[in-house]
N, C-alpha and C positions, 0 to 999 in steps of 0.2 A: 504494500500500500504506500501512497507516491503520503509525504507530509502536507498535512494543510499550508494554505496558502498565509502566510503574513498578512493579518488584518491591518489597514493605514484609515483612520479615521484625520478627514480635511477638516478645515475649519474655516468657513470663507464664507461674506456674505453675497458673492457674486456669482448665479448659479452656471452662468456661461463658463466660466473662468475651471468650475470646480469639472461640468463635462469633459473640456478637455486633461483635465490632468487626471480625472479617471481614465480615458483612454490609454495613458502613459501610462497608468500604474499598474492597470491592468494587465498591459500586454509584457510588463516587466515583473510579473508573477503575484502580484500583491494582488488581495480582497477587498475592494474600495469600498468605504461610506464617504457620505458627506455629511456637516453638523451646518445650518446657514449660522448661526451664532453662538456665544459662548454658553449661554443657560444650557441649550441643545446640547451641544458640544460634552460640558463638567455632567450632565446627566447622563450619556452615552458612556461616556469614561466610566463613570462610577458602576455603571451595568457589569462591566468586565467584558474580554472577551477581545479586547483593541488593544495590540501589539505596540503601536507608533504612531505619535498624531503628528498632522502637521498643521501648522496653527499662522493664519495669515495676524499682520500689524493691523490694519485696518480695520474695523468692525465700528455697525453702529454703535453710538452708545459708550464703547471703551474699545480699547487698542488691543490687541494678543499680549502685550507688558502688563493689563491689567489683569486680564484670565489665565496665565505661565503661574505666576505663585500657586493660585487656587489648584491647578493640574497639580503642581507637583506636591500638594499636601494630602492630594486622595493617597488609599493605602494601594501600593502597587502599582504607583504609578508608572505609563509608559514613557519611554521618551520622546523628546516635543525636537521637533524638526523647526524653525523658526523660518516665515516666510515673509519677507519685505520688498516693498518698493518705493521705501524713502532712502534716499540718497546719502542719510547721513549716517556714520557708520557708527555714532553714539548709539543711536538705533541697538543694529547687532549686539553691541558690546552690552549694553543692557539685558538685553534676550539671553545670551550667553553665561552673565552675572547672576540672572535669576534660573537658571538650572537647563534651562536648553542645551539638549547635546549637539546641535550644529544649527545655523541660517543658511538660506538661500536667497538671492536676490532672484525678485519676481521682475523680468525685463518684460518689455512688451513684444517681444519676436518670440515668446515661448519657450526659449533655451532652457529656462529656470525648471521647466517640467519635468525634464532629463536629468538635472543636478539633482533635483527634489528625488527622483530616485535612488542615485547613488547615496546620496543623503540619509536617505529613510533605512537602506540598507544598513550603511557604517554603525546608524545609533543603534538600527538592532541586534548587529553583531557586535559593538561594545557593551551593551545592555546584557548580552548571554554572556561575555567573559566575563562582566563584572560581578554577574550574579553568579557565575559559575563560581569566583574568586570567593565570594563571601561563604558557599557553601564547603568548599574543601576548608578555611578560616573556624568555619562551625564546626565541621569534624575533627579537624585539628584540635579545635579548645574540649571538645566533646571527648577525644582519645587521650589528651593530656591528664582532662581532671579524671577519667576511668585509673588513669594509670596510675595518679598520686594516691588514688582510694586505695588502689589493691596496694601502696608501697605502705601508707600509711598502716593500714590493718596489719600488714609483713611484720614492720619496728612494732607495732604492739604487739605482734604473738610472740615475735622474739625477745621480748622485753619481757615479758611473762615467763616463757621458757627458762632465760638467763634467772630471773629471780626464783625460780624454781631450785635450776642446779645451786644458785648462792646459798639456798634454804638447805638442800640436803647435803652440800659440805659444810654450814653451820653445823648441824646434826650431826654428820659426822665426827666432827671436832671434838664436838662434847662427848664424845664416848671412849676418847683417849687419852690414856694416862701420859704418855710421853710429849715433856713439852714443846719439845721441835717440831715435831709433827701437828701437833697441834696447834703451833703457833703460824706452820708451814699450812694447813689449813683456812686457818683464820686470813691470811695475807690471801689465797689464791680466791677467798669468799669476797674480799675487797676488790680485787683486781674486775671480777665479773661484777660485783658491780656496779664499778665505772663505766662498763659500758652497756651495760642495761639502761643504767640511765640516761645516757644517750641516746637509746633507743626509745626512750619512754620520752623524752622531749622531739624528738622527732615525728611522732604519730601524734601530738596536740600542734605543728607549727604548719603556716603555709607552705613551705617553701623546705620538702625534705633537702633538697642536695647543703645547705647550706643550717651550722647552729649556731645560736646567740650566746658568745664563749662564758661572757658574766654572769646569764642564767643557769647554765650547767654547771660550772664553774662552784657557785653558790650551792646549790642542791647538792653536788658532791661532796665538797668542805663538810658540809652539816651530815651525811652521813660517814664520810670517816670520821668525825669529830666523836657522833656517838657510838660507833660501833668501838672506836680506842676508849672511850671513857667506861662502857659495859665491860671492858677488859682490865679496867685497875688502872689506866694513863687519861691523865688530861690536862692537856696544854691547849690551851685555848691558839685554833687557828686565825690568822686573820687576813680577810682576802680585800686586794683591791684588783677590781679588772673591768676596764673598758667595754663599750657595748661593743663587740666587732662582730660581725656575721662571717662565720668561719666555713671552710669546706666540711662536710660532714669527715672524711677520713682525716683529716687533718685533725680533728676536734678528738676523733678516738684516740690517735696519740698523745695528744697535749693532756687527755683525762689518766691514759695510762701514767703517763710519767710523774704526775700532780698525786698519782696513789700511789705511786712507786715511792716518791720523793717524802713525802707528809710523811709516809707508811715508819720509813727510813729514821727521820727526824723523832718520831715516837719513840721507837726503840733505843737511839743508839746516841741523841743529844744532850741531852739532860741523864745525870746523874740519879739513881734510884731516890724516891724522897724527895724532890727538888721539883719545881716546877719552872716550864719559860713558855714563849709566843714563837709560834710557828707561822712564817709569815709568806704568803703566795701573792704573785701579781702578774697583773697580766696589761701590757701598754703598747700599742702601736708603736710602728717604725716607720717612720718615710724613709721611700715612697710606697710600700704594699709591702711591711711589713709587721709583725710580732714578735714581742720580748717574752720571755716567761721566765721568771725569776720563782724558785724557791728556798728559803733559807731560815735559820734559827740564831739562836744567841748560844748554845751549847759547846761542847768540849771541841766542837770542831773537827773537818775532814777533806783533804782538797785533792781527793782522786787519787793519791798516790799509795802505792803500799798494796797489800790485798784487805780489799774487801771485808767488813766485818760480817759474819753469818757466813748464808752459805754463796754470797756473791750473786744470785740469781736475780736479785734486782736493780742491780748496777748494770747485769747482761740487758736485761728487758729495758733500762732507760736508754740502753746504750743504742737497743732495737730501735724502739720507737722515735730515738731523734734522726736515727740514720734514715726513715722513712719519714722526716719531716726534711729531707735534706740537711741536716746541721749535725751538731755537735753538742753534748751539756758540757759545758764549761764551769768548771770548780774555779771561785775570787778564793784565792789563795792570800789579800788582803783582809779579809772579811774576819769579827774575830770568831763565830762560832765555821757552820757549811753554809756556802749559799752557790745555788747553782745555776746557770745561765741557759736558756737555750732562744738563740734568735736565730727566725727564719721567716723564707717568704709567704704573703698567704697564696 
């Protein structure tokens, strides 16, 4: 089956004028009406059914400048061909200004009937790309937001799961007499979860690929704070950190190394009996980048030597900066530890 014909609704009070340019439009594949004025005209539109009008300047009463806006605030509007034979091309430019996707000048030797074609044609095959444009636009936003749902829902089952496994090596923990192991426990239950809860601020934000570092940041502080204070240690941490919007993978590291490091500072800075402040921060670099500073006021340690314990979290800081690109850097002026890691976002 051949497609229907392009319907072209005229608009012209001159009914000589409108015969001939059906003839034109006709034999150049369009289904012609004619409207003799605008009332006709915005009533016919609004029926549906009319591809492309084209709408002369002249009319009793008001001009086609007057009846263009009204066209273009119906819903679904088509596009308006603009037909003149004033000479002044303010004219046009006005036509143009108010939502006309093309003019023609109406001459008196009839040429204008034949542009008025090609005319009529160009608006309706910009009118299909542009609506085409908006609908793949709609899919696009349509498959984006499907996509961030099912990511979102992912970070929360995963966030659940992880607080699971954190729950049943707490449990674990408690069932064993030997305190290394227990304490080896206890550290691997903090380690997950740092990044639970990354996951868990990930499935409440707009925008998974990227976390707001002071918000995690925060929430994490206060659960290692109470989970070392439920353990017989409390040093009050204290964080200052920037609002930055970080890469999600980059944020996993930066939460590792902040457990790693706190974790560290609990155990090995402070003297049994004694209390100090454990201090994290987090500040921008020009031009795109981040500081992350963690340090104490305690007995002090600037990298060298072996590792106190079993060394396995000096390996994991060591991991995770090398996957932030950098280095942590022990201030070997500093008087307790304080360790540095700058990199780009």
């Amino acid at each position: 089956m051949s497609e229907p014909r392009p319907r072209l609704l005229y608009i012209d009070d001159d009914p000589a004028i409108a015969r001939l340019v059906r003839r034109t439009l006709e034999a150049r594949g369009f289904a012609f009406e004619h409207a003799s004025d605008g009332a006709a005209g915005l009533a016919r539109i609004a029926a549906g059914g009319i591809d492309v009008v084209a709408l002369d300047h002249h009319m009793p009463g008001e001009t086609g400048l007057d009846l263009l806006p009204r066209i273009r605030t119906l819903p679904d509007a088509p596009p308006v061909v603009y037909v003149t034979g004033s000479e002044d091309s303010r004219v046009a430019v006005a036509a143009l200004k108010a939502g006309a996707a093309d003019y023609v000048w109406k001459d008196v030797e009839g040429t204008f009937r034949e542009l008025l074609a090609e005319a009529a044609g160009q608006a309706l095959e910009t009118e299909r790309l542009h609506r085409a444009k908006e609908a793949a636009e709609a899919e696009t936003r349509a498959a984006r937001d499907r996509a961030e749902m099912l990511l979102r829902e992912v970070n929360h089952r995963v966030a659940n799961s992880l607080a699971l496994v954190a729950g049943l090596a707490f449990m674990q923990a408690q069932t064993l007499q030997d305190p290394a192991a227990k304490a080896a426990l206890e550290e691997m239950q903090a380690r997950i979860n740092a990044i639970a809860g990354l996951h868990r601020r990930l499935y409440t934000t707009d925008d998974v690929r990227v976390v707001e570092i002071d918000a995690y940041l925060r929430s994490l502080v206060e659960e290692l704070q109470a989970a070392m204070r439920a353990g017989g240690r409390d040093h009050p941490i204290r964080l200052e950190a920037e609002t930055v919007r970080v890469p999600t993978d980059k944020a996993v590291s930066i939460g590792v190394v902040v457990t790693e490091l706190v974790t560290n500072a609990y155990k090995y800075a402070y003297p049994a009996g004694t209390s100090g402040e454990i201090r994290v921060r987090v500040h921008r670099q020009e031009p795109d980048g981040l500081s992350l500073v963690v340090e104490d006021d305690g007995i002090g340690w600037t990298g060298d030597g072996q590792p106190r314990g079993t060394g396995l979290g000096s390996r994991i800081v060591k991991a995770m900066a090398t996957a932030l690109r950098t280095t942590a850097r022990f201030d070997a002026t500093h008087r307790g530890t304080r360790v540095v890691l700058d990199f780009a976002l």
